[in-house]
N, C-alpha and C positions, 0 to 999 in steps of 0.2 A: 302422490309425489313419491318415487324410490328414495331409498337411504341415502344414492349417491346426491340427487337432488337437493337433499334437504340438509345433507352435510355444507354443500358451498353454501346456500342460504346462508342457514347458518353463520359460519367462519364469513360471507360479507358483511352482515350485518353487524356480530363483533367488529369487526374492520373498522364502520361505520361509525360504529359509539365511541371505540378508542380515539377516532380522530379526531368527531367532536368532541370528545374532552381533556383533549391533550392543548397545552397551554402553547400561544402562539411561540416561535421560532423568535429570538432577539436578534439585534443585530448583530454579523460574523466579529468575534475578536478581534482587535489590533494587536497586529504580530508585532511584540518587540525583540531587539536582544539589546541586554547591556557589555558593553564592551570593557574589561577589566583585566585584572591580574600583577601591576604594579602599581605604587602610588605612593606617596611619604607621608600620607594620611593610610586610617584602618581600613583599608579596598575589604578585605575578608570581614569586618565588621558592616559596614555599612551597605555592602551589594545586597545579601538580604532584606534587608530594610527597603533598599530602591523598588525592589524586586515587590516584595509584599505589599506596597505602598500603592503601588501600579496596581497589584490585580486585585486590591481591595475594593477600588472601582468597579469591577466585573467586566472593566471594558476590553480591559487587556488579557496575554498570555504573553509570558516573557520568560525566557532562556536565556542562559547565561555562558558567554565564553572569556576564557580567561588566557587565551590566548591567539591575537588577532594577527602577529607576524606570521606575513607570508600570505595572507587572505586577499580574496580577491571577489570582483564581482557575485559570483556564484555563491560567495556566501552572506552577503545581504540583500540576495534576491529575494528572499522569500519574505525581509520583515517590511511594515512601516514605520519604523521606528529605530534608531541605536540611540541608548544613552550610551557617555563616553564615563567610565569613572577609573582613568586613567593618565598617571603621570611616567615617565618614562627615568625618573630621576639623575637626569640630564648623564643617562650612560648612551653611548651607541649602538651598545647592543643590545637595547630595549626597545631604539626604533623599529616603529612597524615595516619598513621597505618603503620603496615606492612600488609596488605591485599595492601591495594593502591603502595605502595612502590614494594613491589615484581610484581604488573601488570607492571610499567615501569618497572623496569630493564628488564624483558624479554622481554616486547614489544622491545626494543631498543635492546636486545638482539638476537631479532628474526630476525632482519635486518629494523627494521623499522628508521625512521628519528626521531632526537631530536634539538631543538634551547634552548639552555638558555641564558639567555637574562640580561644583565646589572648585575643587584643586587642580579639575581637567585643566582649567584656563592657564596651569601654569607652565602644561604641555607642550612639547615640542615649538624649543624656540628657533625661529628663521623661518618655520613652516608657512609660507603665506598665505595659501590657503587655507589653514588652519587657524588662523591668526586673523583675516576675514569673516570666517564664521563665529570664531569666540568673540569677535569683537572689544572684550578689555581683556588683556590678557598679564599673569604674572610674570615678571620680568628681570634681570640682572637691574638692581637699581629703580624698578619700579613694582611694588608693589610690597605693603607693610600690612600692621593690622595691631590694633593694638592687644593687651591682655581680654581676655574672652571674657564676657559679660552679657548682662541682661540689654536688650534697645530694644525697640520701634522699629517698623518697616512701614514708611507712609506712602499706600498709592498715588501714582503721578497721573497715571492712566485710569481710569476708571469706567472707561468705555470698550477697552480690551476685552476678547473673549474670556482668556486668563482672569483678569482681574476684576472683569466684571459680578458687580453685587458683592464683591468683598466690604466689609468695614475697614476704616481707616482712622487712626494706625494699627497695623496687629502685631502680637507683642511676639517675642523671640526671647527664650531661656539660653544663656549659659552658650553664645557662639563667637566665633571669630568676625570682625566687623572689617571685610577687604576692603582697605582702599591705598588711594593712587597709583593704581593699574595701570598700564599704556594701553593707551584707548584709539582705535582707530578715528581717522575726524568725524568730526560730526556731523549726522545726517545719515554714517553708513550703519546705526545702530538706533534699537528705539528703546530708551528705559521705561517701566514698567513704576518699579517703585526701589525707593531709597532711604537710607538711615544716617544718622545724622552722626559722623565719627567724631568726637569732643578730642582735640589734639591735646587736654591737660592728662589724657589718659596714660601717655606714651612714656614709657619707661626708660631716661636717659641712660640707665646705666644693664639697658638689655643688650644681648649680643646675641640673640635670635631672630626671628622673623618680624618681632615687633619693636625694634629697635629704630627708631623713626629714619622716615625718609624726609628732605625738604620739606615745609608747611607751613603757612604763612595765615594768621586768623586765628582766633579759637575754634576752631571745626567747621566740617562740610559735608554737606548732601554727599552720599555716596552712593552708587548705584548698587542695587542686591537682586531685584530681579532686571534682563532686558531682552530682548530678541533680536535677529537679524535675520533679512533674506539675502540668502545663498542659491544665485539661478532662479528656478522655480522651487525652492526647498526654503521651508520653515525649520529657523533653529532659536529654542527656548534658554539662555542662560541664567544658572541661580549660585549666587558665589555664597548661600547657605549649607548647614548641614554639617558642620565639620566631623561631626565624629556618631559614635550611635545614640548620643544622647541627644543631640542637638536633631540628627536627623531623626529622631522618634518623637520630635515637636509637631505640633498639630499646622504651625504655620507652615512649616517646612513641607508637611508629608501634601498636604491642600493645595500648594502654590506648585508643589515639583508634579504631582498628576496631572491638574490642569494644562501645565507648561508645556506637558509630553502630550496631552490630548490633542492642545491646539497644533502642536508641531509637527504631529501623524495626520490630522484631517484637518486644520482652518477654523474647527468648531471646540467647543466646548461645552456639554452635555451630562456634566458632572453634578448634580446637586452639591451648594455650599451647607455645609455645618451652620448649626442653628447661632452658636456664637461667634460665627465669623462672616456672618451676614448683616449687611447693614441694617 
């Protein structure tokens, strides 16, 4: 055999062994981006945390832009995935356009996934396509909370990709407890799981956000996680996470990956944590 010979030998048969020993291919990333840059909540605090929460799974790859005005199809072509963690702080000149606004609705229209996140819901008001996919959303006159504390989140659904094999109730550290949202009717939303708002909590003489609304009872089932379909598009909403501590809860970081899995593919494919498995 000449040198030339024995040199390809050789180099195939390296070829050969490398391959069988290189460790099969996983499946491709889900492309996400989170969509941020204002909020009256810590957007600069907490987009990290969204962001690392996601790819702690392995399943994701996620980029971040901070600035969505003016955007248009061409720029969420390429994901399966926006989370929104974004309020506009009812200026006009923070709305996105209708250039940007019609690229989501169809994207999510086209069967793509969406997460809105905490305070998004309280996002552009009148938007009604955006007010269809948040399904409850915060509102002039609707929507309180009382002072932030420890609850419960008890699954409703427990046959849900999301929530399935979760335990119930799982605990929540030190968050804001939303309710009486405006809620689209019912039917066009499906709750997931909810926590139980005790109306003796509410502070008569606040003059902030938890200074109560209308309520009638000693408290009620509130919704904390739900979903809706938009088109052929899955959208995950979790009205958790207020801030970096809250969202660095284990329930929070479990239930907000999940939510995003299921709302980019239908599935969920996440192993639960050992103590938050039933």
């Amino acid at each position: 055999m000449n040198a030339t010979r024995l040199l390809f030998v050789t180099a195939l048969g390296a070829s050969l062994l490398s391959a069988q020993g290189a460790a099969p291919a996983g499946p491709p990333k889900l492309q996400a981006l989170i969509i941020t840059g204002q909020n009256g909540h810590d957007w600069k605090g907490t987009t990290p945390i969204l962001k690392q929460a996601l790819e702690d799974t392995g399943r994701f790859e996620v980029r971040v832009t901070e600035e969505f005005r003016g955007a248009g199809p061409e720029t969420l072509a390429p994901y399966d995935l926006v989370i929104v963690n974004y309020f506009e702080r009812n200026q006009p000149g923070l709305l996105w356009g209708e250039r940007a606004n019609n690229a989501l609705v169809d994207y999510v229209r086209s069967g793509k996934g969406l997460v809105l996140y905490h305070f998004s819901i309280a996002a552009f008001n009148g938007w009604t396509d955006y007010e269809k996919m948040s399904a409850g959303n915060w509102r002039p006159g609707k929507g309180h909370h009382s002072a932030r504390h420890d609850f419960t989140v008890d699954i409703k659904d427990a046959s849900h990709p999301i929530t399935a094999g979760l335990k119930s109730p799982l605990p929540v550290q030190s968050d804001e407890l939303y309710a009486n949202l405006k809620w689209q009717p019912e039917g066009t939303y499906h709750v997931l799981a909810t926590a139980y708002d005790d109306h003796a909590r509410y502070d008569e003489k606040a003059s902030d956000a938890r200074n109560k609304q209308p309520m009638s009872g000693a408290g009620v089932d509130e919704p904390m996680l739900w979903t809706t379909q938009f088109g052929n598009g899955r959208v995950f909403i979790t009205a958790l996470g207020h801030d970096i501590a809250a969202a660095s809860e284990e329930t929070f970081k479990v239930t907000f990956a999940r939510g995003a899995e299921w709302a980019a593919t239908g599935k969920v494919t996440q192993p639960i944590p050992a103590d938050m498995a039933k």
